[in-house]
Residue, then its C-alpha position, 0 to 999 in steps of 0.5 A: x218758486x219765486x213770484x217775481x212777476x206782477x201786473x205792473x212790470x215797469x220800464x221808466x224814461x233813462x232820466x227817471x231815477x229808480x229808487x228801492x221805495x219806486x221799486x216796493x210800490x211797483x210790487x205792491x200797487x195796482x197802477x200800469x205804468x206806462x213802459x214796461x221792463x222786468x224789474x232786476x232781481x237785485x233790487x231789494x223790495x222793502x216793507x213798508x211801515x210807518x207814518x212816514x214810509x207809508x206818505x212816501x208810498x202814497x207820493x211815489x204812487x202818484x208820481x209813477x201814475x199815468x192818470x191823476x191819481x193819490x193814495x192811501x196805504x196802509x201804515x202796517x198789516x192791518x194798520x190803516x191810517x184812520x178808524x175808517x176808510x172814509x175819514x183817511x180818504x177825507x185828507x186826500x184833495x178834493x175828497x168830502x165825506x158824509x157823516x153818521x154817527x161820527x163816521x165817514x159813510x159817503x164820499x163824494x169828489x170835486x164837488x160831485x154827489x156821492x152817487x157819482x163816486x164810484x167804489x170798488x173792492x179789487x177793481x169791481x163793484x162793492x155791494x152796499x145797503x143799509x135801511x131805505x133804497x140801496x145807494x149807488x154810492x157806498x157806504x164805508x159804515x159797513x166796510x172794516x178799514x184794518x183789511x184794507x191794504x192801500x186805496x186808490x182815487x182815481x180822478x181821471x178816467x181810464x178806459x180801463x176802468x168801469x164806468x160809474x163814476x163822474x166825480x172819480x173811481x175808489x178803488x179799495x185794494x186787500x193783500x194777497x198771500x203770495x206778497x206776504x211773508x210766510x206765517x205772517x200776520x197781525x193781530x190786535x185788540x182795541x178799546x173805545x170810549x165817546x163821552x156821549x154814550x159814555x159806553x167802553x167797547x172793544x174791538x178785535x182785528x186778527x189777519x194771517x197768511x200762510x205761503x208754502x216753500x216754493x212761494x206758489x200757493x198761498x192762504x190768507x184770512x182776517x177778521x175783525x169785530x167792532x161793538x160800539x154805541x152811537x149816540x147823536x143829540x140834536x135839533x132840529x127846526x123843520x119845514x121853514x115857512x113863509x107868513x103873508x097877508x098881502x102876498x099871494x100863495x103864501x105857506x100862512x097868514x101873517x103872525x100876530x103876536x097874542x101878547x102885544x097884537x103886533x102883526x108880523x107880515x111876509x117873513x120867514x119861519x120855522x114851523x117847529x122844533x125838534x130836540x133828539x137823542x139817538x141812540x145805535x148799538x153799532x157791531x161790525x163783523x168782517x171776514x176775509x178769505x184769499x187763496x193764490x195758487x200759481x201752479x206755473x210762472x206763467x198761470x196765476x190762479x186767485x179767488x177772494x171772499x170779503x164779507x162784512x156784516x153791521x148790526x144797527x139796532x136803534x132807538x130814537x127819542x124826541x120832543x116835538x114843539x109843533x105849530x100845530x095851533x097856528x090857526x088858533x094865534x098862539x103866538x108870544x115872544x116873537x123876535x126878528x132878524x129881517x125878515x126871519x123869525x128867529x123865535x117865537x112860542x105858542x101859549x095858551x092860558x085862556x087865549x086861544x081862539x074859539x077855533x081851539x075846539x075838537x077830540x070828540x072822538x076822545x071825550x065821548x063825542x063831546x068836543x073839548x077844549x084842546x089848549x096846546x097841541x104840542x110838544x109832542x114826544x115821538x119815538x122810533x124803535x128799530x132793528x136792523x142789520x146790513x150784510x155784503x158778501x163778495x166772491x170772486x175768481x181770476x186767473x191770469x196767464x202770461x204769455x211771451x209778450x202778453x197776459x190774458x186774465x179772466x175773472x168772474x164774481x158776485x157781490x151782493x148785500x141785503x139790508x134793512x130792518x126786522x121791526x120799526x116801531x114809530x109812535x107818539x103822544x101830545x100834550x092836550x087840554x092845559x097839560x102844557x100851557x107854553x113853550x118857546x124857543x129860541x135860535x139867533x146865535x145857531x145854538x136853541x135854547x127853550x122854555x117849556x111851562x112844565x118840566x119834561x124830565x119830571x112831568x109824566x102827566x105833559x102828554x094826554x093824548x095818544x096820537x099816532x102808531x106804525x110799525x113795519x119791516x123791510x129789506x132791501x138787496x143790492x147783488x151783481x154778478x160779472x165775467x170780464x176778460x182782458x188780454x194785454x199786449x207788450x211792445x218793445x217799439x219807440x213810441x207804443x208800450x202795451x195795448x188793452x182790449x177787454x170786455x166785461x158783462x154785469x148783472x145788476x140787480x136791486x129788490x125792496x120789500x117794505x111790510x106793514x104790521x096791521x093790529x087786530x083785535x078780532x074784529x070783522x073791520x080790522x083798518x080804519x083811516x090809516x089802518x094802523x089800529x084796527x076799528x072804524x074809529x081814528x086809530x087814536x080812540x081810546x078804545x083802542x089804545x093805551x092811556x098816554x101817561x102809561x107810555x111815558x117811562x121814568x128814564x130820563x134822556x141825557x142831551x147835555x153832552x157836546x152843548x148843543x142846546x138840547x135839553x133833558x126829557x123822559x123817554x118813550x117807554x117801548x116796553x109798555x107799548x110792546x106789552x100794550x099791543x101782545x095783551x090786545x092785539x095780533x099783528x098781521x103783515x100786509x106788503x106796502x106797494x111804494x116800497x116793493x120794487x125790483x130793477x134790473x140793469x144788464x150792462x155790456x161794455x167794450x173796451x180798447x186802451x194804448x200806453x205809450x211813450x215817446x221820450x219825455x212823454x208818457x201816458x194812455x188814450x182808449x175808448x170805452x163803450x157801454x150798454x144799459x138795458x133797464x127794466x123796473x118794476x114799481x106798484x103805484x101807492x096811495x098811502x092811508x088806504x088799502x087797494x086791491x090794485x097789486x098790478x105792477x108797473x114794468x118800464x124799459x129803457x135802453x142806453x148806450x154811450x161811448x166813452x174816450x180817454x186820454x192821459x199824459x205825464x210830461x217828465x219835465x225832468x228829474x223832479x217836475x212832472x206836468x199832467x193833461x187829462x180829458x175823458x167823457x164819464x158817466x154816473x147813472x141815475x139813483x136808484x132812488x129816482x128810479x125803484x118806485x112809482x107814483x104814491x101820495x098821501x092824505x092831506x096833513x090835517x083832516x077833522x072829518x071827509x068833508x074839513x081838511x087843512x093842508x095839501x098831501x105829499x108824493x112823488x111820481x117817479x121818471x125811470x126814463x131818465x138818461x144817465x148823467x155825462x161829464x166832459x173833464x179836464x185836468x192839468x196839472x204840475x207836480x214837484x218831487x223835490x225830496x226824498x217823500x216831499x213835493x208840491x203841486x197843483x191841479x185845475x180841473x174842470x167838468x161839464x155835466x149834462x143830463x142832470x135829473x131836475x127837481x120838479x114840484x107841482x100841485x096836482x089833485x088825486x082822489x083820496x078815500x081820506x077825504x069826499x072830494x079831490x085833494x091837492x098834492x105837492x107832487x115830486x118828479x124828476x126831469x132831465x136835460x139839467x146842466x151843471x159845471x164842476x171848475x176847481x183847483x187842488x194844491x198839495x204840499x208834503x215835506x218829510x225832514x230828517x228829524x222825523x218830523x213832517x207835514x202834508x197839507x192839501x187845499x182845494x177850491x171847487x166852483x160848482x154851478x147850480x142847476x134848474x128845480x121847478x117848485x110850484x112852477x117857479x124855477x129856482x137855481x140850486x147847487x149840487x148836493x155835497x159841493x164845499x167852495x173851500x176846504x183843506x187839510x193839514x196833518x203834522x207827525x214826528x216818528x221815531x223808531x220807538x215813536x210816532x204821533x201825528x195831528x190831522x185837521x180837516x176843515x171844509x166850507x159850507x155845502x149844499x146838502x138838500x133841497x127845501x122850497x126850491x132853494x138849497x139847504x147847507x152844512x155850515x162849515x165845519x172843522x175836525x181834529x184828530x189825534x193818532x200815537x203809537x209806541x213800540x214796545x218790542x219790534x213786533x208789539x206796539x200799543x196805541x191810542x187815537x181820539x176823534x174829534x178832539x175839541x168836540x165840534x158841533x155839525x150845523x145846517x141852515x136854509x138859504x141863509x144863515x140865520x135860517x136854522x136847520x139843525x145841530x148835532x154832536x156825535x160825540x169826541x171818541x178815545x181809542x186805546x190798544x194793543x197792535x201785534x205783528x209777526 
């Protein structure tokens, strides 16, 4: 029996010309087109293969759209245009990513945060989670990219659609059995190397799929497994602050240069440098599984399981130059650029003030002189791993005139990690007499009195210890319904109604591991150590020289500036603490949370078409019952209070859609698109409640320095709403070629505002009140996305071809309170410019093809009230095959070919923040089809 019908059964205008390539994508897409006839057995539908059948697809899939949409599909089985779908999904117009470890993680769309793209496997929710609190946007780190069959960006709503996403909806499609040939698959074997780790790995892929005689059951099933080291070297200059003698509410007094006395007043700088090397053993595992049964012509039966698992054991290395002597004028070598200190050193030598006394508590109670406090070498030693399973089953009867479809599901994901380990050591009592740095030209450069690759005696002092656990989960259970009904009238094509009804629910659990000895008073201050002495006395913990291990860290690759340094030694901590101690778990309240969405949402949509004219308008209605559970936290001291805090909310909206595609003629589509969507608040915002901790300097309960931190959370938040416009020409002047532009416009409300206050909380830390810089956030923001896209691809009968897309997106700022002044800062992710280009040549025994994507600066955070920015930044990378037999092709790629550097600054430019490199990745393999 032969599957000829599929959910896109197409009618197109009599001027519109049917092309086989129009044909094969109706087969193989899940775009509704608006006007529906069955499609003529004798068109053939070919198979796709290739750079250029592949870009050709990717064109007539937008053009065939009703919405404003672009593609990506695969260039083979198993054959997907990048190593990964986020750095494929990068080239499409207005699409940015966010990077770890070299890799695309979040996409975000048209100057939107990452949160507000919604992704989905097969038109449903994707679960995702990794070591902190789930995100609502995905993380494509987890996500094997070779079982991905094509993807869709929708940038329009359709009320079809789930709701979720404000920047756009991401849809990620898998093959079923039934449109495969019979015993056919792929497999293929891979190796990658990156001059950072300098590590050779190998990666497996291998799908297959099995349909009976009669084409009416089918099998398919995939894995793939990936080993890779990811090592990222960095700097970092953190917590920029302002030096004042005469301005009130200034971070410091002014700097006072100890060599020359020159007072440096009302500027701006870094309170310390960073130079790290992380280290992540990277494993992917991911499995599919597809069965397709039509028992009948009319009932069509699929059930599809997608599951991935990414292991991410790491261990992160540091050394710390840290200004924490700056009230003892330790200052050299300042250097300005107006009114920013772009570097400075701290000094001893015999010069520090009398306030440079203290460490009793490590000298027998006698107070000694300390000298410098820093640079300290911190290190993090974790274990984690982040699993997402997804069953779902639909089954779909077609009628005389209409199809009626059910499907249920659940996704879940658990992340987070078995054991994370932080510690560190400080330079103490002339161990370290100087150290400077330097950060004019973007690129750090040091000086240290003391060679930290060769010297184990730097560090003297035992400084601080923690270690825990935590998991996370992420998992949603949905059953929809959908009923389609065809028409054969002038103007109205189909109608949709349709319900759907998800379960949605998020779970943390963070565990302290407290130490103990044995004795009655296992705690102290901070409770990591056990005694009622600082967890820093030496009775209670290793001599420092002991903890410095002779491996020696490599930072020279990528030029970042960082320099070599001897790394923490885990293995003698770890020992330390089984000969002395026994752990014992105790729940941390700020990180156990749990929060439940029930959702509700209806929905109404009409196709039509009226000559020349097609496209869709419906309605969309929504309903979010929430509820969380949250413990408030007073972090550094136990509490007996376990009594949780439970809110509720209740929101519900109404959300219309219209689309429309004018077929000017035979190649000119024009598009006009208006819709409200919508993005809930992060999770983030909402799974925890108010915790703060101590002050950041305490010498006893009566002498403390500094304010403590927090954050008081408002899980009475609104959801954010976006007005959206869209119009836009598009040109099919060739076969796989066309040109066209985009305006776009949205109006966000209810954008969560960033408040910072000072508020004063009791802590057992200190006898008295202490001041807290207490973090929130309100609603009632306003924000307006106003952009333009323009795409371009030519393919030319020689092989060769080109396809380049720019985008500019004006994103207006929003209001954050900081201290009670309000400042404007621009939405996290948001790029004014960036732009695409890729070129290929291929052949019937060849291809390769060069990809470039540049993107302009980008708000990434908040510090102080004021944006925090990636500076521009510019990829190249490389792709080839060469087919050996028609089935048997080898492969090659390189990622990063020139070896770019990843920049940040603060407000302005010459307010460094950090640099990294991740390394330039080379890929070589072996891809077999049969």
């Amino acid at each position: 029996m032969s599957n000829t019908r599929t959910s896109n059964e197409a009618r197109f205008s009599d001027n519109f010309k049917k092309t086989a390539l129009c044909i094969a994508v109706l087969a193989s897409s899940n775009i509704v087109i608006a006007q529906e006839q069955q499609v003529d057995n004798e068109f053939e539908v070919i198979e796709v293969r290739g750079i250029r059948s592949s870009a050709a697809q990717n064109l007539a899939i937008k053009r065939l759209s009703t919405a404003n949409v672009d593609a990506i599909t695969a260039e083979d089985i198993g054959k997907f245009p990048d190593k990964n779908v986020a750095d494929s999904l990068q080239r499409v117009p207005g699409v940015l990513i966010d990077r770890d470890g070299g890799e695309g993680s979040r996409v975000s769309i048209r100057g939107t945060s990452p949160d507000w793209t919604l992704t989905q496997l097969n038109g449903n929710y994707l679960a995702s989670s990794d070591t902190g609190v789930p995100s609502r946007s995905f993380n494509y780190a987890l996500l094997p990219s070779s079982m991905i069959s094509s993807v869709e960006v929708y940038k329009s709503a359709e009320a079809r659609i789930d709701e979720g996403g404000i920047g756009g909806t991401v849809i990620l499609n898998t093959r079923k059995p039934l449109e495969m040939e019979q015993n056919s698959g792929a497999l293929s074997v891979e190796a990658t190397y990156d001059d950072v780790s300098e590590d050779l790995q190998p990666q497996l892929n291998m799908l297959y799929s099995w349909k009976n005689d009669d084409e009416s059951f089918g099998i398919l099933a995939g894995y793939t497994r990936q080993d890779r080291t990811v090592t990222t070297v960095s700097n970092v200059a953190s917590g920029w602050r302002f030096y004042s003698d005469t301005v009130e509410g200034a971070d410091q007094p002014a700097i006072v240069d100890q060599a020359t006395g020159e007072v440096y007043n009302n500027v701006w700088a870094p309170s310390g440098m960073h130079v790290k090397n992380a280290n992540q053993d990277r494993t992917r595992d991911g499995y599919q599984l597809a069965i397709q049964w039509m028992p009948t012509d009319n009932l069509d039966l699929n059930f599809n399981y997608f599951g991935a698992k990414l292991g991410y054991d790491q261990t992160g290395q540091e050394v710390f130059f840290a200004e924490w002597n700056d009230n003892h004028n330790p200052y050299f070598g300042v250097k300005l650029d107006g009114d920013t200190v772009v570097a400075y050193g701290n000094a001893d030598n015999g010069l520090l003030n009398d306030n440079n006394w203290g460490d009793a508590d490590v000298n027998n109670g006698v107070p000694v002189r300390r000298g410098l406090l820093s640079p300290q070498l911190t290190a993090r030693e974790r274990f984690g791993e982040s699993q997402s399973n997804s069953f779902d089953f639909d089954a779909t009867y077609y009628g005389n005139g209409y199809s009626l479809s059910v499907q249920v599901g659940h996704t879940e994901a658990k992340g987070g990690t078995s054991k994370e380990t932080y510690a560190n050591i400080d330079a103490r009592q002339g161990s370290v007499n100087s150290w400077f740095f330097n950060i004019e030209n973007g690129r750090p450069s040091y000086e240290v009195s003391t060679d930290l690759s060769k010297d184990k005696q730097a560090y003297q002092y035992y400084d601080w210890f923690d270690s825990y656990s935590s998991e996370n989960k992420d998992s949603e259970d949905y059953i929809q319904s959908d009923l389609k009904i065809e028409f054969d009238g002038d103007f109205f094509t189909s109608f949709f109604v349709g319900a759907k009804y998800r379960q949605h629910e998020i779970k943390g659990i963070r565990n302290d591991f407290r130490w103990d000895d044995g004795i009655a008073d296992n705690g102290g201050y901070r409770g990591y150590l056990p005694g009622t002495e600082w967890f820093h006395n030496p009775d209670f913990h290793p001599d420092a020289e002991s903890l410095v291990s002779d491996t020696i860290i490599d930072n020279s690759a990528g030029n970042t500036g960082a320099f070599d340094f001897l790394a923490f030694d885990f293995a003698a901590l770890d020992q330390y603490l089984l000969n002395n101690f026994s752990p014992t778990v105790v729940p941390t309240l700020s990180g156990t949370y749990t929060l439940e969405e029930n959702i509700w949402s209806v929905y109404a949509q009409s196709n039509f078409q009226w000559r020349d004219l097609r496209g869709n308008f419906g309605v969309r209605y929504v309903n979010t019952e929430l509820s969380t559970l949250t413990y408030d936290d007073v972090i550094g001291q136990d509490s007996n209070d376990t009594v949780p805090n439970e809110r509720l909310s209740d929101d519900g909206e109404w959300l219309p859609s219209l689309n429309l595609a004018w077929d000017v003629n035979d190649d000119i589509v024009v598009r006009f698109a208006a819709a409200r969507a919508m993005s809930r608040v992060s999770y983030s915002d909402l799974s925890q409640a108010e915790s703060y901790g101590p002050p950041v300097n305490i010498n006893s309960p009566d002498s403390w320095t500094g304010r403590g931190r927090g954050t008081s959370v408002n899980t009475g938040l609104d959801p954010m709403l976006s007005d959206q416009l869209d119009l836009g020409i598009e040109w099919y002047y060739g076969d796989g070629s066309a040109l066209g532009a985009t305006l776009f416009n949205k109006d966000i409300s209810n954008l969560p505002i960033s408040s910072l206050e000072i508020v004063q909380r009791e802590h057992d830390c200190c006898n008295g009140p202490i001041e807290v810089e207490m973090n929130t956030k309100v609603g009632g923001g306003e924000a307006q996305s106003t952009g333009i896209e323009l795409f371009f691809q030519h393919s030319f009968e020689s092989g060769f071809g080109v396809l380049a897309n720019y985008t500019f997106t004006d994103t207006s700022t929003s209001e954050v309170t900081n201290e009670g002044e309000k400042t404007e800062a621009e939405i996290p992710g948001t790029a004014k410019h960036q732009y695409n280009i890729s070129v290929y040549y291929e052949n019937d025994d060849f291809s390769v093809r060069a990809s470039y994507n540049w993107k302009d600066d980008r708000a990434n955070g908040i510090h102080k009230g004021y944006n925090m920015y990636t500076k521009d930044y510019g990829q190249l990378d490389l792709n080839a095959a060469y087919n050996l037999t028609e089935q048997l092709s080898l492969t090659a790629s390189v990622v990063n070919l020139t070896e770019e550097v990843e920049e940040g600054y603060w407000k302005q430019e010459n307010r460094f923040t950090y640099n990294q490199y991740s390394g330039r990745r080379f890929y070589l393999g072996a891809n077999y089809n049969f």
